[in-house]
C-alpha angles and dihedrals in degrees: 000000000000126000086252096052096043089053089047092046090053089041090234094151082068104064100090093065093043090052082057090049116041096021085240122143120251091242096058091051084052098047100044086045090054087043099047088039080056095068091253115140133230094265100045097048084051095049123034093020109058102128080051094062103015092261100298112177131235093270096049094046086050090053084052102057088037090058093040090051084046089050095044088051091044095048082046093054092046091050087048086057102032082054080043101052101039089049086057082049087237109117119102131179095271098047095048089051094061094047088054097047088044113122103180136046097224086063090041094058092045091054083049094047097089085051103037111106113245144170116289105278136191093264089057092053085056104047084049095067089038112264106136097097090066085050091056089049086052099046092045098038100233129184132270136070100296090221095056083045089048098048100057081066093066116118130160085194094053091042094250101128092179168320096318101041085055104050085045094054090052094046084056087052093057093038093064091036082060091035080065100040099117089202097058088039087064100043087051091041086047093056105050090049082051108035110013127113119220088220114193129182136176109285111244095269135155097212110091091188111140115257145184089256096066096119097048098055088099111017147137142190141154124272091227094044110037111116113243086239102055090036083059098045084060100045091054098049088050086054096040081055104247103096131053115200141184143166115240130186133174110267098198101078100042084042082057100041086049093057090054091056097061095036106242121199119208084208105062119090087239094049089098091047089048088051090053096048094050084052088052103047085051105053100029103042114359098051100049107036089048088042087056088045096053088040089058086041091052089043096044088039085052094044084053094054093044093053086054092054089050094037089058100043087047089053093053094040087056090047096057121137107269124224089223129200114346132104122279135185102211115193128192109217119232136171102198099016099049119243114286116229117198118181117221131192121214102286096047094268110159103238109173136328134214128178117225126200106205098154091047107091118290101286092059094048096051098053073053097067091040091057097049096042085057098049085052100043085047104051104014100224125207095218142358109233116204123191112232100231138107103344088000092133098054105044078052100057089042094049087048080049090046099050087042095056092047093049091247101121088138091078106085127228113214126181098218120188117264106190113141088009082126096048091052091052092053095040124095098246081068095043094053084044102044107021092158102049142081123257096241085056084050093046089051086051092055085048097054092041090052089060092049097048121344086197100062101051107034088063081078088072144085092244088222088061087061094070115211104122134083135261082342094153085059111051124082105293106221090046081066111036084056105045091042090052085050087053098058095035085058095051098039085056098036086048085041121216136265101230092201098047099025116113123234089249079052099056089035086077100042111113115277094006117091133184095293090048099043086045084064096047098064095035085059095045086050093051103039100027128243123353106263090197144343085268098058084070085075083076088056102103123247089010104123134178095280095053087043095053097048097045113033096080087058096055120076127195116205101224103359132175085255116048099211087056083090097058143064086256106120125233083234093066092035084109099048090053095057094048080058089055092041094056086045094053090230132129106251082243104060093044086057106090099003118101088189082074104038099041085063087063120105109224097200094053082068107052115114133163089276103030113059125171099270090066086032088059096046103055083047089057087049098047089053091049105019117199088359116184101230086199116095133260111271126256123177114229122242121228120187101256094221091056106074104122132059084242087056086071116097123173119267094035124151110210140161118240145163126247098238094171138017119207132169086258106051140305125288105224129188114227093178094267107105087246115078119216123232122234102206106220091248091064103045094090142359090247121079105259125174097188123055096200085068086074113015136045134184107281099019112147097225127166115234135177129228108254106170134345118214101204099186092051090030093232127151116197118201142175134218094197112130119248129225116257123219090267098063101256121091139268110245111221116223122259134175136168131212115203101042099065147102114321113260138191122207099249091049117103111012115174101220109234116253108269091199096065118147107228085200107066085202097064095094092046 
């Protein structure tokens, strides 16, 4: 590979427009280029190579390889019309000049427009009975009376059967020529992204049924200022059939400015057919197709902004406090199939299941109580997880009855997210794991695994299926996919994996592995027993140096032969640690965990030409808190237990909820009803705030009150502003968020079960 072609390849001629764009030194784009070209992924770069790059993080070194994928595309679609149009014997020096110095493909396809190959057009029709030499008078502006000139292009035998067929076959001619002017394509792009309106009004439609799209029925905003959200909504009511839109712009300035373009003087004889053509290129060709093109942009633009917002929330969800490692009964709530109870031990391990009927007449409900008495009494759970969905509330509210009444209120009750529950159970990944049991009991399993590490278990999911984004059926697909798989890729490898206990779906997503790989992973651990040490993955077949490298900081093995091999710590740097160890005097295990002993090491006695003081500080971060979990420690929320049912809900409330969802327009919260509430954005603080995500993220624990209840939609709006107290300050709501707290480990913490627990739940009766 040449010089030319390596710097290509690492789309290094485009650094000086990404240092523009993302304030970034020419010598980070390279290295992260080199390092990406190298085969290296996002969280390793991030990670383990920070002298390399200048300590990006994750998000920068992600723009980066966005805007070098958009540049290589961009340098092979130049290379694709410059072959085009020299093939055509069409591209002079000045052409070919534009199309090199060329940053954007917008700008590169208008500079293609006049060479591109298209259906047969009015213009062509014209030129064909030869009529371009009156296009070139009008566009120049000659002398002589337009109608004498004219009249010398009539021919019955070209199809031309006079004067004004011919002037208006040459003005079709102009109009196309400016039609394909670059130039003039960008002022009138320009304008609309400036000045136009996106303009929306109610479809012609006999129905007169209320809809969502009330508000937009007569509505318009401007193009640069309309919010992605309110730009979807639209979109979506124009395909579901009840909106027509449209985005307008005044003609008149761009029509102008095109005039002065071409130079047209109000003196010549073809100034008024000039004039027409350049109407007429306006309104027939330029408008709509640049109104199509801004219409993609905004909707791409907005795509864009919504992937962000899910991207966020999925992020959050995936970083919620975990309960660890301690025992949970998980039930699936059901009404006419009866609720599904699976007992799980501390890794997640299906134990038993049983299926209650609580809703179903007394006696039901008491062999009910007596199941799930036993299951309790036989496996001593830490904690009952319930999904939230259909009859969640009140299987939560029996089983809270049932455990008071058998003395066993130490066991704790929690309401855990179900979304895409269903879709796991049905999935592969279920079916591989659980090949004998019903979906429902699957189902139950994800629930109770949830509770334990949401990580861990979302991962199985299509992240779409979780449902905490907006408009996400409606933006551009693969966008999403991508930029959702990114984000759990990011937080598998910032929590770290447990190689002995990970799924294969878990270590599918750990930097530099992959479904094949992870596949043999477990197929390995399964034949020859629990991983000793991170070298021992070198036996693993088809696992060489490169996967190795990328992967084995991420991994982490619980008592392991090397005691660095359950922290972040690298093998690479295994050596360097236990020179550490060696200048302190200390055996490498006793400076491990013990900030007595780190604190004592030198950081600058250890800098060398591959080893610099971000990577120096990290490993002395590791070496204080090995293996540390960066999630929060978990705390269960609390719902009003009179409030259960939509109807429950009275204006003026003050409840507890959960933020299930963050959208540019406010924050989705669970009060325990099966309908969340929406705080609008204006009421999420006292404080202007134009983003919600300032104040609220997913799985925040936040007070609201009940504003209004729209009975016939079944929406509850609510708001999270702080009230004044009767001393005249304000009352301050709760918020917490979970994964933002203290540091945990899976042993700390554990709430001992209650000793004392009544087997029979009638006892107390």
């Amino acid at each position: 590979m040449s010089k030319l072609e390596e710097e290509m390849d690492l789309g290094i001629s485009a650094i000086p427009l990404l240092v523009e764009e993302l304030a970034i030194t020419p010598r980070q784009i390279s290295a992260v280029a080199r390092l990406l070209s190298e085969g290296n992924t996002i969280p390793f770069i991030a990670r383990y190579r920070k002298e390399a790059h200048g300590n990006l993080d994750e998000v920068q070194i992600s723009k980066i390889q966005e805007r070098l994928n958009y540049y290589r595309e961009l340098e092979e679609r130049r290379a694709t019309i410059l072959k085009s149009i020299d093939e055509q014997g069409k591209l002079t020096d000045e052409l070919k000049s534009k199309i090199m110095s060329c940053g954007s493909k917008t700008v590169l396809e208008d500079l293609y427009l006049p060479y591109k190959p298209k259906r047969r057009t009015r213009a062509m029709i014209a030129r064909e009975k030869g009529l371009e030499p009156l296009a070139t008078l009008i566009l120049e502006q000659g002398a002589g009376d337009p109608v004498t000139v004219a009249a010398e292009y009539v021919s019955e035998e070209k199809g031309v059967a006079d004067i004004a067929s011919a002037l208006a076959g040459a003005r079709d001619i102009v109009a196309e020529t400016v039609s394909e002017n670059a130039d003039v394509r960008g002022l009138v792009r320009q304008a609309f992204f400036n000045d136009g309106m996106v303009v929306s009004e109610r479809a012609n439609t006999q129905s007169e049924e209320p809809t969502k799209f009330e508000q937009y029925y007569d509505f318009k905003e401007k193009v640069s200022t309309i919010p992605s959200h309110r730009f979807l909504a639209i979109r979506r009511g124009q395909e579901e059939k009840v909106l027509r839109v449209k985005i307008a712009c005044d003609a008149e300035p761009s029509i102008r400015r095109i005039a002065e373009i071409y130079n047209l003087r109000e003196a010549s004889p073809f100034a008024e057919h000039l004039r027409l053509a350049i109407e007429d290129s306006y309104k027939r060709l330029i408008a709509p197709s640049v109104e199509i093109d801004v219409s993609v942009e905004v909707k791409m633009k907005s795509d864009r902004a919504a992937v962000e917002i899910f991207a966020q929330n999925l992020r959050n969800l995936l970083l919620q406090a975990p309960m660890g490692e301690r025992k949970v009964v998980a039930v699936d709530p059901g009404l006419r199939t009866g609720c599904k109870c699976a007992a799980l031990d501390e890794t997640g391990k299906f134990l038993e299941t049983c299926t209650i009927y609580p809703t179903q007449g007394e006696r039901k409900e008491i062999e009910a109580k007596v199941d799930i008495c036993k299951m309790v009494s036989k496996y001593r759970p830490y904690a009952i997880a319930v999904g939230n969905g259909t009859a969640g509330r009140e299987t939560e509210a029996f089983i809270r009855k049932t455990l008071k009444e058998a003395s066993a209120q130490d066991v704790i009750v929690v309401s855990v997210n179900e979304s895409g529950a269903s879709v796991y159970s049905a999935s592969d990944v279920a079916r591989e794991e659980f090949p004998d049991l019903d979906l429902t009991i699957r189902g139950a399993i994800s629930i109770g695994r949830r509770l334990q590490d949401p990580l861990a278990e979302l991962v199985k999911i299509d992240p779409k299926a979780i449902g905490v984004g907006q408009y996400q059926h409606d933006v551009h697909q693969p966008l999403l996919a991508s930029k959702l798989d990114d984000v759990v890729v990011s937080c598998v490898n910032h929590v770290g994996v447990e190689l002995n206990t990970a799924s294969a779906p878990l270590l599918t997503r750990v930097s530099g592995i992959g479904s094949t790989m992870a596949k043999k992973i477990v197929a390995f651990r399964n034949e020859h027993g629990a991983f000793k040490s991170r070298k021992q993955l070198g036996k693993v077949p088809g696992l060489g140096p490169k996967t190795f490298e990328q992967a084995a900081g991420f991994l982490r093995i619980r008592d392991a032969e090397h005691p660095l091999d359950a922290s972040a710590v690298h093998p690479e740097r295994y050596a360097l640690v236990e020179q550490m160890a060696g200048d302190l005097g200390v055996e490498l295990s006793a400076l491990i965990g013990h900030p007595e002993h780190v604190d004592k090491i030198k950081v600058s006695g250890y800098v060398s030409e591959t080893v610099g003081e971000p990577t120096l500080r990290d490993i002395i971060a590791e070496l204080k808190k090995p293996g540390r979990d960066p999630r929060a420690t978990f705390e269960k929320p609390a719902f009003r237990d009179d409030v259960t049912e939509f109807e429950h809900v009275k204006e003026g409330m003050t409840l507890e909820g959960v933020v299930t969802n963050v959208t540019a327009f406010g924050a989705f919260v669970d009060i325990g009803v099966h309908q969340d509430g929406l705080v609008h954005v204006s009421e999420l603080s006292n404080r202007f705030i134009k983003d919600p995500a300032e104040v609220v993220k997913t799985g925040d624990r936040l007070k609201v009150r009940v504003l209004s209840i729209d009975k016939a939609r079944r929406r509850i709006a609510l708001s999270a502003k702080t009230q004044p107290t009767s001393k005249g300050g304000t009352g301050i709501p709760a918020r917490s968020h979970p994964t933002g707290g203290q540091e945990r480990r899976p042993h700390d913490d554990r709430r001992p079960f209650n000793s004392g627990f009544n087997a029979n739940p009638f006892g107390n009766l």
